[in-house]
N, CA, C and O atoms as a CHARMM CRD file, in Angstrom:
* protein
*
  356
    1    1 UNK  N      8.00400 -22.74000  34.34800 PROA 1      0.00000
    2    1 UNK  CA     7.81200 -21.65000  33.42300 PROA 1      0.00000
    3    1 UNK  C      6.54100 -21.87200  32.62700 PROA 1      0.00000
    4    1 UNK  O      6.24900 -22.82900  31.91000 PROA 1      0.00000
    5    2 UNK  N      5.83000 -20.74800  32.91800 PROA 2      0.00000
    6    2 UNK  CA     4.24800 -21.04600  31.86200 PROA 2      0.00000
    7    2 UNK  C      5.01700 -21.31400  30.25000 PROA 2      0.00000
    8    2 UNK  O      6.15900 -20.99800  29.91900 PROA 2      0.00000
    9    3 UNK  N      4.29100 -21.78400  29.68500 PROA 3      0.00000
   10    3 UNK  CA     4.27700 -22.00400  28.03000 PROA 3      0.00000
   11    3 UNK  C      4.01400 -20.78800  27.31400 PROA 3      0.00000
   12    3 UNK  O      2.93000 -20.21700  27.43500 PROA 3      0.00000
   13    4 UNK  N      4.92500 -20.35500  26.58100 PROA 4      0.00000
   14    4 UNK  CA     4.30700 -19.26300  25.48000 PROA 4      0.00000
   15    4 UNK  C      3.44600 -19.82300  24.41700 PROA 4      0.00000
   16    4 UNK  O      3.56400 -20.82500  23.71100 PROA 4      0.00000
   17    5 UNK  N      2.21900 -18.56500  24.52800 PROA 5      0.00000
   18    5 UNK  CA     1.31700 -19.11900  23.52400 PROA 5      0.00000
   19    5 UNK  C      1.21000 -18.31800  22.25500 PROA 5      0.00000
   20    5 UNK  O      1.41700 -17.12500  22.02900 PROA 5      0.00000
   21    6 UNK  N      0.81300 -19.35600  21.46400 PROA 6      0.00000
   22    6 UNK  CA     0.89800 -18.99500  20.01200 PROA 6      0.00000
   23    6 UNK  C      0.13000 -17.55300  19.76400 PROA 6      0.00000
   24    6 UNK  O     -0.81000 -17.11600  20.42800 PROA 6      0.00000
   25    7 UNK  N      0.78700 -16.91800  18.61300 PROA 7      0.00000
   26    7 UNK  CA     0.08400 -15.02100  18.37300 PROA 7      0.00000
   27    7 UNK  C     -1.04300 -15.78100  17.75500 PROA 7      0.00000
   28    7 UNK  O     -0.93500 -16.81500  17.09500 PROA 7      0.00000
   29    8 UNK  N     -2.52000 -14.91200  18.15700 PROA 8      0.00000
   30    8 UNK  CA    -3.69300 -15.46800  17.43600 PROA 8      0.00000
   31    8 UNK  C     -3.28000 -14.98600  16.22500 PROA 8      0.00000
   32    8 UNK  O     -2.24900 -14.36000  15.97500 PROA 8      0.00000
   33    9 UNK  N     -4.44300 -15.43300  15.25900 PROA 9      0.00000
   34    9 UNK  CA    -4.28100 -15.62600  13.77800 PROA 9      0.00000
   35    9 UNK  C     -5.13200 -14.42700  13.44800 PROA 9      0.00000
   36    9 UNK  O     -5.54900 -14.25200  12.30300 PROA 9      0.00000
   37   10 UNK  N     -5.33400 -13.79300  14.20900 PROA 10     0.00000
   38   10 UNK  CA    -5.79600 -11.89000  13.23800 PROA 10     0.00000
   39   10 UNK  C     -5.17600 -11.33700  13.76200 PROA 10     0.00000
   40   10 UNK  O     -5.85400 -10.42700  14.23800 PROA 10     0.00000
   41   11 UNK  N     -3.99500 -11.22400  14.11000 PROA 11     0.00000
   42   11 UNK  CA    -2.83700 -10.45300  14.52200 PROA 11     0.00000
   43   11 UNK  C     -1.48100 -10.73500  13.75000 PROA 11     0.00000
   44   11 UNK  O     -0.46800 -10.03700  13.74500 PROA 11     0.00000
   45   12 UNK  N     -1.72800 -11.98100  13.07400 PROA 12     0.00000
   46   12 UNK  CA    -0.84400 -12.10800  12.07700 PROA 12     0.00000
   47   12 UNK  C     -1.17300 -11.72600  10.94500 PROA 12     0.00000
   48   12 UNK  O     -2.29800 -12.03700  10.55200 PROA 12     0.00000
   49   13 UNK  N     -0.19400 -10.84800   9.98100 PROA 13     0.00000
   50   13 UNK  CA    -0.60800 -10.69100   8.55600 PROA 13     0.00000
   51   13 UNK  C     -0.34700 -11.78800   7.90900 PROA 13     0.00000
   52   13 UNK  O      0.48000 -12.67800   8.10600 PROA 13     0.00000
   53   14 UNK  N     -1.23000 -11.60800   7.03100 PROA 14     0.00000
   54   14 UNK  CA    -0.85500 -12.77000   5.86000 PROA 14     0.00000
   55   14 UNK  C      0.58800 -12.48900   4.77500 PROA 14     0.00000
   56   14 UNK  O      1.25900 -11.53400   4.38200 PROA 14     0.00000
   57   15 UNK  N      0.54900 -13.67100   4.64500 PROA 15     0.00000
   58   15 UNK  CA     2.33400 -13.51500   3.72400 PROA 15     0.00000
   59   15 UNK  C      1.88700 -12.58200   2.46100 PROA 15     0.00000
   60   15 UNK  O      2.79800 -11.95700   1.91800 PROA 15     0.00000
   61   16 UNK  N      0.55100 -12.43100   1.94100 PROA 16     0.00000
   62   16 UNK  CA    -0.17200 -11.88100   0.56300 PROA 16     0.00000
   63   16 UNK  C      0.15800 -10.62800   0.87800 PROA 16     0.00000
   64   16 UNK  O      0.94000 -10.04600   0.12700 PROA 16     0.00000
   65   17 UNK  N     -0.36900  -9.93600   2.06700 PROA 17     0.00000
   66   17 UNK  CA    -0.83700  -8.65600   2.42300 PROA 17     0.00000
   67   17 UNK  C      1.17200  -7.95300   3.03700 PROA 17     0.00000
   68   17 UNK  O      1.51700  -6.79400   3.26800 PROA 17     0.00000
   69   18 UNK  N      1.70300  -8.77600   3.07900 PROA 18     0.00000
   70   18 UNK  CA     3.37900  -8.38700   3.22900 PROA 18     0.00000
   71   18 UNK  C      3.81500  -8.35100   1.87900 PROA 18     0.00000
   72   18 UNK  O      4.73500  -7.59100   1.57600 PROA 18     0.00000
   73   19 UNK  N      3.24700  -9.10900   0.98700 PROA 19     0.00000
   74   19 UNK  CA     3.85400  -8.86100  -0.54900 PROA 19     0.00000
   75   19 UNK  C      3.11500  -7.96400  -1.00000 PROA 19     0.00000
   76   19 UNK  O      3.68900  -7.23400  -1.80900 PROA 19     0.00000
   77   20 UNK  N      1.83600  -7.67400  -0.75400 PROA 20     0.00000
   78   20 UNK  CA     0.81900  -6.38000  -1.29900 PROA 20     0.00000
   79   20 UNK  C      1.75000  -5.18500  -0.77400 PROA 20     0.00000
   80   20 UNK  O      2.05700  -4.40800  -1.67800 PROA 20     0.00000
   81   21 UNK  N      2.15600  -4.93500   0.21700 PROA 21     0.00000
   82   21 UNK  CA     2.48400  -3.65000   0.87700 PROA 21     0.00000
   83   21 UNK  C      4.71900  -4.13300   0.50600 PROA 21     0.00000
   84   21 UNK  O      5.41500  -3.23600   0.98200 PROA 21     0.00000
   85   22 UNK  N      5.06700  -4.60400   0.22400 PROA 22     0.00000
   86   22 UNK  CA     6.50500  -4.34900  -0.54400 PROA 22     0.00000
   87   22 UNK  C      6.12900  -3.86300  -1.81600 PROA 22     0.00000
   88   22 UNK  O      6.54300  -2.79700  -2.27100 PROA 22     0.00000
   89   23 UNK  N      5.25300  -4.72200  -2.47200 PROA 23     0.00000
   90   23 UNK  CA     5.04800  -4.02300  -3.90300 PROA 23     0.00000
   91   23 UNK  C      4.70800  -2.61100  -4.11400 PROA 23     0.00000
   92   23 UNK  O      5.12600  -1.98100  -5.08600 PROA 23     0.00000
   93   24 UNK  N      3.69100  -1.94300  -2.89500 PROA 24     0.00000
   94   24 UNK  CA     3.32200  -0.74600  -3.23900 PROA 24     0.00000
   95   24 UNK  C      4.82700   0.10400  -2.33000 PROA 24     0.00000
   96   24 UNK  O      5.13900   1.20400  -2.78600 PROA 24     0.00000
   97   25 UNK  N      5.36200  -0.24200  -1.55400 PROA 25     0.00000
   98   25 UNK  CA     6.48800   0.66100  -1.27900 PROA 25     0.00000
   99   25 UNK  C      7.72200   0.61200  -2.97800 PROA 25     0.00000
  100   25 UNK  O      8.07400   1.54900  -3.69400 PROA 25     0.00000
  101   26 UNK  N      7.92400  -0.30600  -3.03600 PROA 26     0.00000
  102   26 UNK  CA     8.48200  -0.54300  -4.17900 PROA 26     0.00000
  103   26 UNK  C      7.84900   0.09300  -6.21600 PROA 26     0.00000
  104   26 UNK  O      8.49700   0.11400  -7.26200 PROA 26     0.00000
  105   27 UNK  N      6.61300   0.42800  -5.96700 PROA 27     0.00000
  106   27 UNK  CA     6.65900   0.95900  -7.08800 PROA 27     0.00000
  107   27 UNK  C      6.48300   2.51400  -6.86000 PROA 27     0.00000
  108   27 UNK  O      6.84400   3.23300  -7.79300 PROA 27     0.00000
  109   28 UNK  N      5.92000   3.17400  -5.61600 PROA 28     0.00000
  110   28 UNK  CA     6.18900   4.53700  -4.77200 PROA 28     0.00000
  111   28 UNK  C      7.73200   4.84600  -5.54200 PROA 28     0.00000
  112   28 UNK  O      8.01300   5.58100  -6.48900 PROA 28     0.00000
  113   29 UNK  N      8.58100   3.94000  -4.68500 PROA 29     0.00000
  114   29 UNK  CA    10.14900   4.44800  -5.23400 PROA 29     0.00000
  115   29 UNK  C     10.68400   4.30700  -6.36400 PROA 29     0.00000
  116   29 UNK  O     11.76200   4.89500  -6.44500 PROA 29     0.00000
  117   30 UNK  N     10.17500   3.42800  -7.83800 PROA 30     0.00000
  118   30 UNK  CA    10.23200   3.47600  -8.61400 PROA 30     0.00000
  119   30 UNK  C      9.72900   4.55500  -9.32100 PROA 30     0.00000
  120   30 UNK  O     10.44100   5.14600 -10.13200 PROA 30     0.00000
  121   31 UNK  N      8.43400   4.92100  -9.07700 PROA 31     0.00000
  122   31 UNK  CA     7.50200   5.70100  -9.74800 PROA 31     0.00000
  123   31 UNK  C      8.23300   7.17000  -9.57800 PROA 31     0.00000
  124   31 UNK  O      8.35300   7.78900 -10.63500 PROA 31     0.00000
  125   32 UNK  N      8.70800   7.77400  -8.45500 PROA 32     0.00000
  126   32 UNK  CA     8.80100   8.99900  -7.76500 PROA 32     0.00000
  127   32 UNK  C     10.58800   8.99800  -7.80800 PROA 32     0.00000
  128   32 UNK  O     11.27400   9.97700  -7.51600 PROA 32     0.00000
  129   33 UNK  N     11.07200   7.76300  -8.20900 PROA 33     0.00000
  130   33 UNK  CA    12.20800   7.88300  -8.33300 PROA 33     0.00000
  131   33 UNK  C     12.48900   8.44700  -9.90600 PROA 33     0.00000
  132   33 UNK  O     13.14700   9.46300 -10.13100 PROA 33     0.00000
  133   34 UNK  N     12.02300   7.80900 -10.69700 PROA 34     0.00000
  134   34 UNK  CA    12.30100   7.99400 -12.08000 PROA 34     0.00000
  135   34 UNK  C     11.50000   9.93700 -12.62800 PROA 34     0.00000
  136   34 UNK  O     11.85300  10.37500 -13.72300 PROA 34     0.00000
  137   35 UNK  N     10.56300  10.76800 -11.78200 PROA 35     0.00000
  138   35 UNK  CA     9.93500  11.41400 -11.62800 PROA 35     0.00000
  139   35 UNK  C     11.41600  12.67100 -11.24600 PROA 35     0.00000
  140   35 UNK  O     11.93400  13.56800 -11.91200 PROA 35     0.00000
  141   36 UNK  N     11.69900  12.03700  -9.64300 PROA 36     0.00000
  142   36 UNK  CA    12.84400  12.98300  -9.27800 PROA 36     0.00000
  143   36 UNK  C     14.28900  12.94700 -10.42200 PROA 36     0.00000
  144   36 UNK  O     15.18900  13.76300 -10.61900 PROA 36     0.00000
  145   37 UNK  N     14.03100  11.80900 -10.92300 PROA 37     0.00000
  146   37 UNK  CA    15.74400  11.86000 -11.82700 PROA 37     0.00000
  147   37 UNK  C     15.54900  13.14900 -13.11800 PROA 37     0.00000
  148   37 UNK  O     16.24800  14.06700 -13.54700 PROA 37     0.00000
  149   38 UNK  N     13.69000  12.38900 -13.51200 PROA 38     0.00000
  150   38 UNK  CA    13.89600  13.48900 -14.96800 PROA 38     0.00000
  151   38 UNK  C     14.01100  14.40600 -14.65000 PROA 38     0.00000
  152   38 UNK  O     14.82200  14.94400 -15.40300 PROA 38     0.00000
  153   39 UNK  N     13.48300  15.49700 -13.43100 PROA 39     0.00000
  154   39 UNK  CA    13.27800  16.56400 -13.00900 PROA 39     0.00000
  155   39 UNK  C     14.55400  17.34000 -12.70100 PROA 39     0.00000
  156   39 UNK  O     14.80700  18.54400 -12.74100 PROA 39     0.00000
  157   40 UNK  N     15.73200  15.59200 -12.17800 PROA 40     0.00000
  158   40 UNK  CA    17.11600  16.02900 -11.63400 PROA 40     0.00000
  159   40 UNK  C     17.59100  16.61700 -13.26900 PROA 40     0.00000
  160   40 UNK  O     17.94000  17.78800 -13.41600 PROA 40     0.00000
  161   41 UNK  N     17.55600  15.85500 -14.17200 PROA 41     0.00000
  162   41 UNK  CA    18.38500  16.09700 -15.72300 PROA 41     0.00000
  163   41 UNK  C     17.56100  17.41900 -16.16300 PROA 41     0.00000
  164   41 UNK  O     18.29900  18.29800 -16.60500 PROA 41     0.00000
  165   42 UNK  N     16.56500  17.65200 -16.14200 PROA 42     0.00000
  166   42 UNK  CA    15.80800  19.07800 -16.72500 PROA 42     0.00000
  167   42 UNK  C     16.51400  20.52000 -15.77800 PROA 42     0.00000
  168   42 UNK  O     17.05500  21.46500 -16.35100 PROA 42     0.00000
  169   43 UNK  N     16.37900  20.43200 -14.43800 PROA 43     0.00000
  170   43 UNK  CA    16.72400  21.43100 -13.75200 PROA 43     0.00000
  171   43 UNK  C     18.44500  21.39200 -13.31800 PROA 43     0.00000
  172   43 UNK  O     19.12800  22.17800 -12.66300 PROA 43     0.00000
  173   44 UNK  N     18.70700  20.34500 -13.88000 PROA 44     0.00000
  174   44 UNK  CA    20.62700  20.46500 -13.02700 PROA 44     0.00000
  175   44 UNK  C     20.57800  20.10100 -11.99100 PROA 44     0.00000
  176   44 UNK  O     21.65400  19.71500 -11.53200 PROA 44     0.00000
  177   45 UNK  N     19.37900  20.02500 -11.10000 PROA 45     0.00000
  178   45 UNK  CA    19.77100  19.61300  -9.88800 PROA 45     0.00000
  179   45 UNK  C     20.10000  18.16600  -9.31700 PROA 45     0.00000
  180   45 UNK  O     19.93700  17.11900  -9.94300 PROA 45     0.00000
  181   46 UNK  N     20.58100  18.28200  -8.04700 PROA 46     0.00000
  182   46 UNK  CA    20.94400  16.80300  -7.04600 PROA 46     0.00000
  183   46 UNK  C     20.17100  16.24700  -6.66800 PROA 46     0.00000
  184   46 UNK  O     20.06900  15.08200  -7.05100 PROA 46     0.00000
  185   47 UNK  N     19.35500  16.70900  -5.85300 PROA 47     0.00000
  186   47 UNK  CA    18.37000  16.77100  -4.43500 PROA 47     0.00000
  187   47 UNK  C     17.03700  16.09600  -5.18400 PROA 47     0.00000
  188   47 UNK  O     16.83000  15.03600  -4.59500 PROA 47     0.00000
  189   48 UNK  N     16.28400  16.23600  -5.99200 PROA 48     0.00000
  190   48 UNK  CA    15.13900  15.68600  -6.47800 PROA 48     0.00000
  191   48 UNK  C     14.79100  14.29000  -5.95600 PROA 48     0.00000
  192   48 UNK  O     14.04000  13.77500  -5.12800 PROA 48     0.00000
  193   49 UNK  N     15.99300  13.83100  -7.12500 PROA 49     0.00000
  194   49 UNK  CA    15.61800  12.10900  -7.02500 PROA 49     0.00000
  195   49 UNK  C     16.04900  11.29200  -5.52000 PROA 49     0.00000
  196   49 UNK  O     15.59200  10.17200  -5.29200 PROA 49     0.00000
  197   50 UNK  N     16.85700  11.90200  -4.66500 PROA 50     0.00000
  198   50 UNK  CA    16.93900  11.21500  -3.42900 PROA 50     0.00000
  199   50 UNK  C     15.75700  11.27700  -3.04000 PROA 50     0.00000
  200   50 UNK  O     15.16300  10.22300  -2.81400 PROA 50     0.00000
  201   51 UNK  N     14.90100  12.92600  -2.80400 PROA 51     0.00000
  202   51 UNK  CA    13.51100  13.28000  -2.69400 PROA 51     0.00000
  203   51 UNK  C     12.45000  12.68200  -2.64900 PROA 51     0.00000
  204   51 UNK  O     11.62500  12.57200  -1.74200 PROA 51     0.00000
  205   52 UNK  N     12.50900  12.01000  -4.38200 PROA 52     0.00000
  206   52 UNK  CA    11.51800  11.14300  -4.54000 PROA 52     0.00000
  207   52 UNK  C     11.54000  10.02600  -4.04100 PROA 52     0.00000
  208   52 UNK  O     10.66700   9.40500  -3.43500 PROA 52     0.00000
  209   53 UNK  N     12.77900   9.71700  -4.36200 PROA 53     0.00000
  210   53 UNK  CA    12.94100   8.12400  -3.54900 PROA 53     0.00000
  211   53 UNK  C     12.10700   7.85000  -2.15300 PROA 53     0.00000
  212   53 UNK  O     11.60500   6.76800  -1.84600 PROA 53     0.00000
  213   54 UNK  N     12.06900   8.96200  -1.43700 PROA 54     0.00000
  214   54 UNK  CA    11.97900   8.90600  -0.25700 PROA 54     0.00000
  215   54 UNK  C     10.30300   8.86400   0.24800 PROA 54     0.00000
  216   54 UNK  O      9.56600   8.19400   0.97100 PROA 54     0.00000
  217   55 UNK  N     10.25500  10.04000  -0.64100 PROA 55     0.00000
  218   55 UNK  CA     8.51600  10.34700  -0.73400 PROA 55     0.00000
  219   55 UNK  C      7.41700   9.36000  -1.49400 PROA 55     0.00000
  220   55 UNK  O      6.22000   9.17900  -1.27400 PROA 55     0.00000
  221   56 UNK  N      8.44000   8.72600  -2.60800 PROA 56     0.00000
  222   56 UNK  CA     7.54800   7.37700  -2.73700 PROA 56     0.00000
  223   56 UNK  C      7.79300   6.10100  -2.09300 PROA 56     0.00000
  224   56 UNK  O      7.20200   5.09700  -2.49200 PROA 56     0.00000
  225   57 UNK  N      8.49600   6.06400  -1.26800 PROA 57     0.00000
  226   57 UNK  CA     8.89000   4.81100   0.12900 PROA 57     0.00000
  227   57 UNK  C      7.81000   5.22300   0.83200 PROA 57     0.00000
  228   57 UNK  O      7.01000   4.32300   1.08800 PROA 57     0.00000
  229   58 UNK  N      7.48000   6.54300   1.30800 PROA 58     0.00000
  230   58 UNK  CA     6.50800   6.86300   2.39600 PROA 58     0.00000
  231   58 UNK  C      4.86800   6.86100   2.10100 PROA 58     0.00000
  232   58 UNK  O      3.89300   6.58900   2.80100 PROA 58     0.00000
  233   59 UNK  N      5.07600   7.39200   0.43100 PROA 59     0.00000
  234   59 UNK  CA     3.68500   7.57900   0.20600 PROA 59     0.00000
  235   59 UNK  C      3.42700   5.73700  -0.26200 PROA 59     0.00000
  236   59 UNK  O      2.31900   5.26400  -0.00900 PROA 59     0.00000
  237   60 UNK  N      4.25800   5.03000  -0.77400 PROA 60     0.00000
  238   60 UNK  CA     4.28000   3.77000  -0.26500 PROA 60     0.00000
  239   60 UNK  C      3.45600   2.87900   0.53400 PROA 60     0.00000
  240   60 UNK  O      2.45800   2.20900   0.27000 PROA 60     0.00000
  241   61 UNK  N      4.32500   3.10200   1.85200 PROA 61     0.00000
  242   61 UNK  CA     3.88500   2.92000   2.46000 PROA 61     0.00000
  243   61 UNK  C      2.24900   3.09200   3.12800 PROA 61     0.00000
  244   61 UNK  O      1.35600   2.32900   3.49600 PROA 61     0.00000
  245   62 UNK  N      2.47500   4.59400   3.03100 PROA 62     0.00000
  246   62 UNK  CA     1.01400   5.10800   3.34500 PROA 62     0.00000
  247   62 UNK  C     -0.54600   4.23800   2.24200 PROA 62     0.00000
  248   62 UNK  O     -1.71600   4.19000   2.62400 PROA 62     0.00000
  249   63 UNK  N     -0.08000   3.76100   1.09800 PROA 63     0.00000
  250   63 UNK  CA    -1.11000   3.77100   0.66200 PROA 63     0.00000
  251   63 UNK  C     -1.03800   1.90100   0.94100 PROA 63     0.00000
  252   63 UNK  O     -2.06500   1.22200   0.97100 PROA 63     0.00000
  253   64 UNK  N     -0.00400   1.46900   1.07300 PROA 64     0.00000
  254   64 UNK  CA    -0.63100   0.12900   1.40400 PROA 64     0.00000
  255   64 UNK  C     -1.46700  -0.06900   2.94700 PROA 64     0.00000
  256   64 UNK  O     -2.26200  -0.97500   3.19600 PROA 64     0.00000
  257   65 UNK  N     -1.01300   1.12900   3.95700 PROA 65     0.00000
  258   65 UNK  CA    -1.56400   1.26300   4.99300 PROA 65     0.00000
  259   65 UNK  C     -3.02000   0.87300   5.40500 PROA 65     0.00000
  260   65 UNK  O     -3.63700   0.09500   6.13200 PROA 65     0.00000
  261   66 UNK  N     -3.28900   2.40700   4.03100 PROA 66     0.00000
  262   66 UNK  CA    -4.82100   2.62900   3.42400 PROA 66     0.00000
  263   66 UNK  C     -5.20000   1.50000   3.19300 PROA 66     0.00000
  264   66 UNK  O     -6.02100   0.92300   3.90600 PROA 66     0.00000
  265   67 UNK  N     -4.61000   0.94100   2.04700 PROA 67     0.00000
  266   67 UNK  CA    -4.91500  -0.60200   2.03100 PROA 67     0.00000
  267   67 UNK  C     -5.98400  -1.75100   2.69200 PROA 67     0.00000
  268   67 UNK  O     -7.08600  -2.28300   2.55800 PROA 67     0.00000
  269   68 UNK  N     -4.47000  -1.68200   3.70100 PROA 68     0.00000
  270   68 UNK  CA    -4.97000  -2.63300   4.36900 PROA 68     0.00000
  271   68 UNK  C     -6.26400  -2.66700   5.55500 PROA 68     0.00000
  272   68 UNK  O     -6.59700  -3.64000   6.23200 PROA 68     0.00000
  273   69 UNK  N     -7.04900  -0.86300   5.57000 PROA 69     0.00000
  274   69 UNK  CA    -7.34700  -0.51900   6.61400 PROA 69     0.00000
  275   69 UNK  C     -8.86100  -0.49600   6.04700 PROA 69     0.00000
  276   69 UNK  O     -9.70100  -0.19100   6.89400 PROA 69     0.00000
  277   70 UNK  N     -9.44900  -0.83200   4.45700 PROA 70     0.00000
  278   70 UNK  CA   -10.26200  -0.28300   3.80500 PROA 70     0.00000
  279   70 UNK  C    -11.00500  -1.86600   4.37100 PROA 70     0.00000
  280   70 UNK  O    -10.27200  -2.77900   4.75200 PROA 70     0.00000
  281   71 UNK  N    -11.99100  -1.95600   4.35700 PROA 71     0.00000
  282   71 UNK  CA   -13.29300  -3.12600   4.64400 PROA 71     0.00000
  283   71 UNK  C    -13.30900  -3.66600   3.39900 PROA 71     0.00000
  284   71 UNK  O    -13.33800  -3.02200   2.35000 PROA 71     0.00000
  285   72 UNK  N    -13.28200  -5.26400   3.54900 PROA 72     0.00000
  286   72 UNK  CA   -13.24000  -6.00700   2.43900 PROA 72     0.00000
  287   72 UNK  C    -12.72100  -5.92300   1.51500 PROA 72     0.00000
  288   72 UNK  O    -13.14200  -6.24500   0.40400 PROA 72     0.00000
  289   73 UNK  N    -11.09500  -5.20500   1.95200 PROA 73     0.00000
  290   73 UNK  CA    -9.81800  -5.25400   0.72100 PROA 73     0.00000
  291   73 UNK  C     -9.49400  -6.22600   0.05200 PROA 73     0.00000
  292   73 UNK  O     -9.02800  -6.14900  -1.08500 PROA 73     0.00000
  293   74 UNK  N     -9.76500  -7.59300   0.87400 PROA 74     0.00000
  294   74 UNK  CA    -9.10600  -8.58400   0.73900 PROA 74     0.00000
  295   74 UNK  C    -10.39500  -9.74700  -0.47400 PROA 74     0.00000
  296   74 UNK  O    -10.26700 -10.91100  -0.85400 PROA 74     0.00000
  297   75 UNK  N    -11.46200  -8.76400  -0.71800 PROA 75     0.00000
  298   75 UNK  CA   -12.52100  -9.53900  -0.81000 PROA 75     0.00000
  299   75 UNK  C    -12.53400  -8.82800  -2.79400 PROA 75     0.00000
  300   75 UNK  O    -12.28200  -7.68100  -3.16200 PROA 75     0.00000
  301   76 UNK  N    -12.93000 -10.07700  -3.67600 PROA 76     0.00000
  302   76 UNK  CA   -12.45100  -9.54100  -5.10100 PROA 76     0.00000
  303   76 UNK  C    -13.69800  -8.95800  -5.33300 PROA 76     0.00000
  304   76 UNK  O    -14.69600  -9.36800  -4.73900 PROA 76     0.00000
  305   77 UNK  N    -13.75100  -7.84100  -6.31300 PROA 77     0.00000
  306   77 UNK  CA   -14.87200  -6.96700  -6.70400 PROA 77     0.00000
  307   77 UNK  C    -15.96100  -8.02200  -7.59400 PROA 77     0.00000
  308   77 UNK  O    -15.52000  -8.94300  -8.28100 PROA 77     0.00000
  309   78 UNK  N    -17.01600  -7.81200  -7.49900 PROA 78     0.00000
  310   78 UNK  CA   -17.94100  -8.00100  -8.29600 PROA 78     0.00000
  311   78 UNK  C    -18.46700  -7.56900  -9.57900 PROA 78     0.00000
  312   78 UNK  O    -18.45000  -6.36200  -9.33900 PROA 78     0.00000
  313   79 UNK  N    -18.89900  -7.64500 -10.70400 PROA 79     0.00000
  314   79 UNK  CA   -19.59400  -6.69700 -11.11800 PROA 79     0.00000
  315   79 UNK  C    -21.23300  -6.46900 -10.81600 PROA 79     0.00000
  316   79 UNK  O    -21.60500  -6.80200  -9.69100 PROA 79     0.00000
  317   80 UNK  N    -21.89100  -6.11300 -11.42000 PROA 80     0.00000
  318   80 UNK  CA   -23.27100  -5.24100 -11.17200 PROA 80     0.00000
  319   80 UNK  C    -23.72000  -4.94500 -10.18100 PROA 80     0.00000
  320   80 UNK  O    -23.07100  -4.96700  -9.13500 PROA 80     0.00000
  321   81 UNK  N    -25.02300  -4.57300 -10.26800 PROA 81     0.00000
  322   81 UNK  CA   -25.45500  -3.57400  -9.04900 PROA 81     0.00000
  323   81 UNK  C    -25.68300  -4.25600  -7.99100 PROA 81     0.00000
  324   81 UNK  O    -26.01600  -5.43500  -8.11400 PROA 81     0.00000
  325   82 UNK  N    -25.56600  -3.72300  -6.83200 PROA 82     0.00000
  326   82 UNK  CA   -25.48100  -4.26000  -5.29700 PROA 82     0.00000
  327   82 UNK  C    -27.06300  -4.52500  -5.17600 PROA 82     0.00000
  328   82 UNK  O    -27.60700  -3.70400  -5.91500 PROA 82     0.00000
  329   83 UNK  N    -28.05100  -5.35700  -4.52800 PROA 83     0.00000
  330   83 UNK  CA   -28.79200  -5.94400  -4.16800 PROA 83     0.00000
  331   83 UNK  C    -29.43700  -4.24900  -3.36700 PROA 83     0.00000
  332   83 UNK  O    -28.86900  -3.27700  -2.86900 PROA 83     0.00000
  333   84 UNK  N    -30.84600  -4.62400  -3.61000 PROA 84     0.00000
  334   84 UNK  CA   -31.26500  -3.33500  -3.00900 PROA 84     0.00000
  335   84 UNK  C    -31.76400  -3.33500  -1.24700 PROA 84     0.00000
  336   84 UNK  O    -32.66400  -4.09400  -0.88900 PROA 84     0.00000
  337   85 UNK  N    -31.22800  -2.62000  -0.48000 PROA 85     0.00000
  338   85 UNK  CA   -31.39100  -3.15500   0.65500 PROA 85     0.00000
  339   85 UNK  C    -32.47200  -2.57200   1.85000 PROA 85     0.00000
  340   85 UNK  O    -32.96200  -2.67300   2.97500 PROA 85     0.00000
  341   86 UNK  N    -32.39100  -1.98200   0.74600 PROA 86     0.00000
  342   86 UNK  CA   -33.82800  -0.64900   1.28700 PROA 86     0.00000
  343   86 UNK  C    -35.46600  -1.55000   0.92400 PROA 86     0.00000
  344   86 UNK  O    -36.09600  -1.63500  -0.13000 PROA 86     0.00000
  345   87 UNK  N    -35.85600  -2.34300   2.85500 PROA 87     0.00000
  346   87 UNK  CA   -36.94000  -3.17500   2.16400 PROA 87     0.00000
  347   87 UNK  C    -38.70500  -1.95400   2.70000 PROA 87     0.00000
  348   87 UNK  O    -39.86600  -2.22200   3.00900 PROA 87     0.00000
  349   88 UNK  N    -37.94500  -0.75300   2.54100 PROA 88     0.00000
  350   88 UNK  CA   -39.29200  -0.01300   2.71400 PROA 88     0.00000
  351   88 UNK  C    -40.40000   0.35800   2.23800 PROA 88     0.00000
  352   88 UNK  O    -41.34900   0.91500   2.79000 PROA 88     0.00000
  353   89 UNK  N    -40.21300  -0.04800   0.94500 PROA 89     0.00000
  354   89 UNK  CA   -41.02200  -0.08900  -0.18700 PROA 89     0.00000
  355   89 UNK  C    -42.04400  -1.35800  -0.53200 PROA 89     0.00000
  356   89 UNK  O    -42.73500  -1.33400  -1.55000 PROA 89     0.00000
């Protein structure tokens, strides 16, 4: 039997970028949960806050997606101005 070989290492996420993307599903459903409840107590209705729950799990999701898909997410901001790269002058 050949040997299974190890998953390369940019195909694995990092344990950071699995806690980056629970946190943003997790405050989605917090955020959109507490959103659908007031909305549930103002209007009488049921349906809201399951709603939200749901829509901030997804939009959640979606934005850690974004996240993770943006160039040099992982890289901490700087301040001042970027180096000028325009050597046409």
């Amino acid at each position: 039997m050949p040997k299974k070989q190890p998953v390369p290492v940019a195909f694995q996420a990092p344990p950071s970028r699995r806690k980056e993307a629970l946190q943003y599903v997790l405050a989605g459903i917090i955020a959109l949960g507490l959103i659908g409840w007031s909305l549930d107590s103002l209007l009488g209705t049921r349906w809201i806050l399951p709603a939200g729950i749901v829509l901030g799990a997804v939009s959640g999701y979606y934005v850690a997606a974004a996240h993770r898909r943006t160039p040099g997410a992982d890289r901490p901001t700087t301040g001042g101005k970027q180096p000028d790269t325009d050597k046409s002058n």
